[in-house]
C-alpha positions as CSV (number, residue, x, y, z in Angstrom):
1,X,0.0,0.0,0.0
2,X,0.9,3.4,-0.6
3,X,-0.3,7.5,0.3
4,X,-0.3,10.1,-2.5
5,X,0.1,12.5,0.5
6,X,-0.5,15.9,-1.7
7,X,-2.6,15.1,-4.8
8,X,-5.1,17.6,-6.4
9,X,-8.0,15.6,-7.5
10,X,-10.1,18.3,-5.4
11,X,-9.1,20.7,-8.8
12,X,-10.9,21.5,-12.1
13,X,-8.9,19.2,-13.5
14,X,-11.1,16.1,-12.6
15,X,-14.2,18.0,-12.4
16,X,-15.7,15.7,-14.2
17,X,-14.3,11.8,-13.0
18,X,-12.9,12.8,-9.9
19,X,-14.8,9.1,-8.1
20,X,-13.5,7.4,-11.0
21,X,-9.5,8.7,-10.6
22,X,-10.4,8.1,-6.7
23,X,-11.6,4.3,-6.9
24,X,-8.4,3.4,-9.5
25,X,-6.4,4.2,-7.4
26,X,-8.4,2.1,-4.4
27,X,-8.3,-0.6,-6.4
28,X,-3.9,-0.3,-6.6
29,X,-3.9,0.0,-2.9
30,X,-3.1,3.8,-2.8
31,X,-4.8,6.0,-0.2
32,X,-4.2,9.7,-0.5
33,X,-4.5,13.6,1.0
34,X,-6.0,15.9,-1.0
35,X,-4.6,19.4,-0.4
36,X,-6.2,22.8,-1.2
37,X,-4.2,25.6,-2.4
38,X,-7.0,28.3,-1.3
39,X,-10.4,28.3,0.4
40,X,-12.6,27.0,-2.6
41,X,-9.7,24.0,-3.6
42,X,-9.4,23.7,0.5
43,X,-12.9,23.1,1.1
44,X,-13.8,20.8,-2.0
45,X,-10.8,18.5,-0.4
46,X,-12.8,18.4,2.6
47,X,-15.7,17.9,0.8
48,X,-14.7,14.7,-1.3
49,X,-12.2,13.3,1.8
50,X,-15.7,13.3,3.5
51,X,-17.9,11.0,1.1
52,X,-15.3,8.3,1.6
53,X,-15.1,6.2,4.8
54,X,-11.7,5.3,4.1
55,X,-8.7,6.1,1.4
56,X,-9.3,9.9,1.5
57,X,-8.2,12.5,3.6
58,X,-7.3,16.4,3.2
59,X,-5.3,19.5,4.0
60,X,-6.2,22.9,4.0
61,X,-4.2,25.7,3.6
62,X,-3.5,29.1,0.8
63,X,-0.6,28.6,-1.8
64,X,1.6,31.4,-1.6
65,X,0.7,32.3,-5.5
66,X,-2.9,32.9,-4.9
67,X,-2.3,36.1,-2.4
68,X,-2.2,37.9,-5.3
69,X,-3.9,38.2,-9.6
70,X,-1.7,36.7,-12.1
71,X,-1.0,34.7,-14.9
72,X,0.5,31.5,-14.5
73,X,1.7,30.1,-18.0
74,X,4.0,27.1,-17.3
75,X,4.8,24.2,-19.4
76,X,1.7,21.9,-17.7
77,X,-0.4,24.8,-17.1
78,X,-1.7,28.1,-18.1
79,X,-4.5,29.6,-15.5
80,X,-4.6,33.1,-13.7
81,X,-5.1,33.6,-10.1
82,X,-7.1,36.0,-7.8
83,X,-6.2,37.6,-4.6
84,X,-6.5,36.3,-1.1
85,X,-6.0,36.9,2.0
86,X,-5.1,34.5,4.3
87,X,-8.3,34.1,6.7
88,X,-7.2,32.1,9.6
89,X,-11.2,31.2,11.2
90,X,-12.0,30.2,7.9
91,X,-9.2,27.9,7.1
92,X,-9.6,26.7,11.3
93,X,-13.7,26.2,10.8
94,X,-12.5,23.7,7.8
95,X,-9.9,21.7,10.0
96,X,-13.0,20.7,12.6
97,X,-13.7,18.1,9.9
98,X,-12.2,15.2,11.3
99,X,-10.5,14.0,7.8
100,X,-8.4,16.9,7.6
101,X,-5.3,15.8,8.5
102,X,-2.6,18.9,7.9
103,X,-2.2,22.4,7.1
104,X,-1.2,23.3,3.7
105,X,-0.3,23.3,1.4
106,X,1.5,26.9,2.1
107,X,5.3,28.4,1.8
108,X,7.1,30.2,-0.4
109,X,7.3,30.6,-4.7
110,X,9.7,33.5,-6.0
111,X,9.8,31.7,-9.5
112,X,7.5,34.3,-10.9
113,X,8.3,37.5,-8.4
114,X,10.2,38.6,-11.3
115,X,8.0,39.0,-14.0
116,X,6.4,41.7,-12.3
117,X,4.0,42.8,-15.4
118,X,2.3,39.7,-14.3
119,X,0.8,40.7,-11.3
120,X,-1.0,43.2,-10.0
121,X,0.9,46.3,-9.9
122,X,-0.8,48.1,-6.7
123,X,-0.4,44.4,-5.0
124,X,3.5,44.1,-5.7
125,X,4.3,48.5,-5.4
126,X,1.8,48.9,-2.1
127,X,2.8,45.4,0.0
128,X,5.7,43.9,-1.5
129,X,4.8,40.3,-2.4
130,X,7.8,38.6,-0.5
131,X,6.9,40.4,2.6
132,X,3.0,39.4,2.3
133,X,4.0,35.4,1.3
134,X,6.3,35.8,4.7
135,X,3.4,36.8,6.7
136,X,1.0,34.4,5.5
137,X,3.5,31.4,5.9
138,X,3.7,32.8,9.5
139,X,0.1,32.8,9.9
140,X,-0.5,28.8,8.4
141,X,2.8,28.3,11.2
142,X,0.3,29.8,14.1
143,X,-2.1,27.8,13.0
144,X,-0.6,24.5,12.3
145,X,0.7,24.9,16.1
146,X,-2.5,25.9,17.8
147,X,-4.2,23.0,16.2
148,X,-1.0,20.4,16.7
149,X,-1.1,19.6,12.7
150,X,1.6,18.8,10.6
151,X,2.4,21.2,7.9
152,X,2.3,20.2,3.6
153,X,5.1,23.3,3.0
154,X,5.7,24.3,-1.0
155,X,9.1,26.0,-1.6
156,X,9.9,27.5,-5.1
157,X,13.2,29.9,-6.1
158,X,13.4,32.6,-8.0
159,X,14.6,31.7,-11.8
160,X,17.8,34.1,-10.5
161,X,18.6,32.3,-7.5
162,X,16.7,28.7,-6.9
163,X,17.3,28.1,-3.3
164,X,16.1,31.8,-2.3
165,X,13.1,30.9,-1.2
166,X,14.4,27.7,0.6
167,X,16.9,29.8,2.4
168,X,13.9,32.6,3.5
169,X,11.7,29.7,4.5
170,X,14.5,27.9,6.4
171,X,15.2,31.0,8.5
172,X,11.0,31.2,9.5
173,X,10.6,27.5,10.2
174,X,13.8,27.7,12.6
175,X,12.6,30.6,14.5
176,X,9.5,28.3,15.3
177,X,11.1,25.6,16.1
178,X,13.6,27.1,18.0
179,X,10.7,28.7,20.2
180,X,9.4,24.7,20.9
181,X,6.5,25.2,18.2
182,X,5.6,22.8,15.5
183,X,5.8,19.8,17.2
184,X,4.1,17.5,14.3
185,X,6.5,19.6,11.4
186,X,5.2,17.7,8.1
187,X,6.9,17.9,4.8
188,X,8.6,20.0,2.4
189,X,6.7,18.9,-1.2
190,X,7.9,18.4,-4.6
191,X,11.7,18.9,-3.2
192,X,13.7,20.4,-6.0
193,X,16.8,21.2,-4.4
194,X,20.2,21.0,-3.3
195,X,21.2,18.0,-0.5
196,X,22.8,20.8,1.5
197,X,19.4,22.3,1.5
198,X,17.9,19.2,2.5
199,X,19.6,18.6,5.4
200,X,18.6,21.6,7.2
201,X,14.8,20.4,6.6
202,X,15.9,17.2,8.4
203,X,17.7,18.5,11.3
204,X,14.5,20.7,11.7
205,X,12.8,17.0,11.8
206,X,10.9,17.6,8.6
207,X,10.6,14.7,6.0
208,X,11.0,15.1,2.3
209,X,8.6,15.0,-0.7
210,X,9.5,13.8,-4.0
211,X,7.0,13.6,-7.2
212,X,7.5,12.1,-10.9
213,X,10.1,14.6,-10.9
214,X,12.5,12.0,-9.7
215,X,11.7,9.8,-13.0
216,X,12.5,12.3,-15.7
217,X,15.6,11.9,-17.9
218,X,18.3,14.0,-16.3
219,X,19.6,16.8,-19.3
220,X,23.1,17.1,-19.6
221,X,23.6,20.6,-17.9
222,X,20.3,22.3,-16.6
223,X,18.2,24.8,-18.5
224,X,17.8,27.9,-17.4
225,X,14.8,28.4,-15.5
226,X,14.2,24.8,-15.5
227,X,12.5,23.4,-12.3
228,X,15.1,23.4,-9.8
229,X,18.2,24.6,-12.4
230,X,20.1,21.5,-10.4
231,X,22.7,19.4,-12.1
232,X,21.8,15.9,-13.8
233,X,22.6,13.8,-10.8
234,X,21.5,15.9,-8.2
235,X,17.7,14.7,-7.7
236,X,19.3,11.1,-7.5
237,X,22.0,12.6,-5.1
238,X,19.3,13.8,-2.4
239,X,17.3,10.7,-2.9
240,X,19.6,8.4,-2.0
241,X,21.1,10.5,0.5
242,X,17.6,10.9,2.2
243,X,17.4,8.3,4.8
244,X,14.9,6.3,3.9
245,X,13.0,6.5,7.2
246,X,12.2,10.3,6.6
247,X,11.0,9.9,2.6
248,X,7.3,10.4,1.7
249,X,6.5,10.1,-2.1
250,X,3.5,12.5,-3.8
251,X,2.0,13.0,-7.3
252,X,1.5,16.4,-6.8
253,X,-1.8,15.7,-9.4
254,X,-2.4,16.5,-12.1
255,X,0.8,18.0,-12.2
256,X,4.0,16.5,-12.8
257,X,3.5,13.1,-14.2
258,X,5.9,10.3,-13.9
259,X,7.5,8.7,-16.5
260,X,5.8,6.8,-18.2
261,X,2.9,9.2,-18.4
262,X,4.7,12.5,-18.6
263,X,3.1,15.2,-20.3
264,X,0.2,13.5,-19.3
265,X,-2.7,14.5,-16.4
266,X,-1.3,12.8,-13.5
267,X,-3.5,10.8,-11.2
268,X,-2.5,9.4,-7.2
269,X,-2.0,6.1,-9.0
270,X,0.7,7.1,-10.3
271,X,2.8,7.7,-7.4
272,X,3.5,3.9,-7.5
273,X,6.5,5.0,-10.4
274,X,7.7,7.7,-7.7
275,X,8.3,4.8,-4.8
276,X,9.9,2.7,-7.4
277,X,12.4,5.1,-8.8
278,X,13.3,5.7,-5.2
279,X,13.9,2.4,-4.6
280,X,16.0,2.0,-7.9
281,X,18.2,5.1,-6.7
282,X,18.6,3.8,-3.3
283,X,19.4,0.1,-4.9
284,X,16.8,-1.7,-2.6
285,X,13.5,-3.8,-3.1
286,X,10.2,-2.0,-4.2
287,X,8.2,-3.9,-1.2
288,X,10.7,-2.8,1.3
289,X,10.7,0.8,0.2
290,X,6.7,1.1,-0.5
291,X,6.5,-0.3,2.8
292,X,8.8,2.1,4.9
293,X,7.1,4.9,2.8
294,X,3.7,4.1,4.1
295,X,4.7,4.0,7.4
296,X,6.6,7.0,7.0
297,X,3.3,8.9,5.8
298,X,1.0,7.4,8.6
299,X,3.8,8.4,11.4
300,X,3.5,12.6,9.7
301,X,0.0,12.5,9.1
302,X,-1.1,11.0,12.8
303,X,-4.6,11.3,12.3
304,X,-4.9,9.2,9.6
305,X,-5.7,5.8,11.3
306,X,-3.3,2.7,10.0
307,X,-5.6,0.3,8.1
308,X,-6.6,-3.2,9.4
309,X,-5.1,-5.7,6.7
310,X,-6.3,-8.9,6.3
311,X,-4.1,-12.4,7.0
């Protein structure tokens, strides 16, 4: 068995067979969280988690990009976003389901801070977006602690500097748990950089997320503005670095699928070809790995109760 722990079935994107994506994956053995990204994504996580007994669960939580109007045009995905503030009650009132299971996702993105004729120009001259996406991080840490949640935390660099935003969000996360908050920390998702950088999650005690990104071919020298801008071998250098015991695998859906599906919409089945490239990098058996993955995911996400398996 495995958990997608951050998959996005709660989106537009499976408005229309979202049951069906659900009971595939069911059917593979693969449970799964799905996480919001702002109130309307948060609470149709809730929403679905709650017509299944068992196999679903969500988070809740405001993605850094979505505190302010923009257009997002990526390689997967072209959408624009509107402005919201961070409204702690109304992210709280959510978590009093009892299948919400974390906070999140929320944290940093730079990667488009840049392209400043993107968003709203009153927005980034009267606040300053870095400031705002500090503050709100902040306020999903408050929250996370008052509620004794783990956290889903998304980190992306600028296209300048890629581990910017890892560095900013490594200094805030220290300060908490310096002061003896976050005691349940959670995961970084989609990690996309640097082993040094990894480390420093761990010796906060957070575990590490890795999607399909693991799986795709690894170019000969990076591209710039390519996710992550890290050398071929350095995905494979953090995964098998990693200790195994602090991995948890995602799809990150319908984002980012995995090789063999690439390019394609990605689905929490997949995440099956995300456990088995770690196990390749790490040179160990797929059972083995699957199975220390679950456990890993059932020891971040405590509320999510550990299934009774038949003999």
């Amino acid at each position: 068995m495995l958990i997608d722990y951050h998959a996005h079935v709660n989106f537009n994107a499976y408005k229309d067979d979202a049951d069906e994506v659900i009971k595939r994956a069911h059917e593979a053995g693969v449970f799964m969280v799905l996480v919001g990204s702002q109130i309307d994504t948060s609470r149709r996580a809730v929403e679905i988690a709650a017509r299944y007994e068992k196999g679903v669960w969500a988070a809740v939580g405001l993605h850094p990009i979505h505190l302010v109007q923009m257009e997002v045009d990526e390689e997967e995905d072209h959408f624009a976003t509107r402005a919201e503030i961070f409204d702690p009650a109304a992210y709280r009132a959510l978590t009093q389901n009892p299948k919400v299971v974390a906070i999140g996702e929320c944290g940093l993105d730079y990667f488009h801070a840049t392209d400043s004729h993107r968003i709203s120009d009153k927005i980034a001259t009267d606040y300053g977006w870095k400031e705002r996406q500090h503050e709100t991080l902040r306020q999903h840490l408050e929250l996370a602690h008052e509620l004794d949640l783990p956290l889903i935390l998304h980190c992306r660099g600028s296209k300048a500097d890629p581990q910017d935003a890892y560095r900013d969000q490594l200094t805030i996360l220290r300060e908490y748990v310096q002061a003896g908050k976050l005691k349940r920390r959670g995961a970084i998702h989609c990690f996309i950089s640097t082993w040094e950088i990894a480390q420093q999650y761990l010796e906060l005690g957070f575990y590490i997320g890795f999607t399909g990104v693991i799986t795709f071919p690894r170019p000969s020298r990076p591209r710039s503005g390519s996710v992550g801008q890290a050398r071929p071998s350095a995905y494979d250098e953090v995964v098998k670095n990693t200790p195994l015991g602090r991995i948890l695998v995602e799809t990150d859906c319908p984002y980012l699928a995995p090789v063999p599906h690439r390019g394609k919409r990605n689905e929490p089945l997949f995440v099956r070809y995300v456990a088995e490239k770690v196990a390749e990098i790490k040179g160990m058996e797929n059972e083995k790995v699957e199975a220390a993955l679950f456990e890993n995911t059932l020891k971040v996400f405590y509320k999510i109760p550990a299934p009774r398996l038949r003999h």
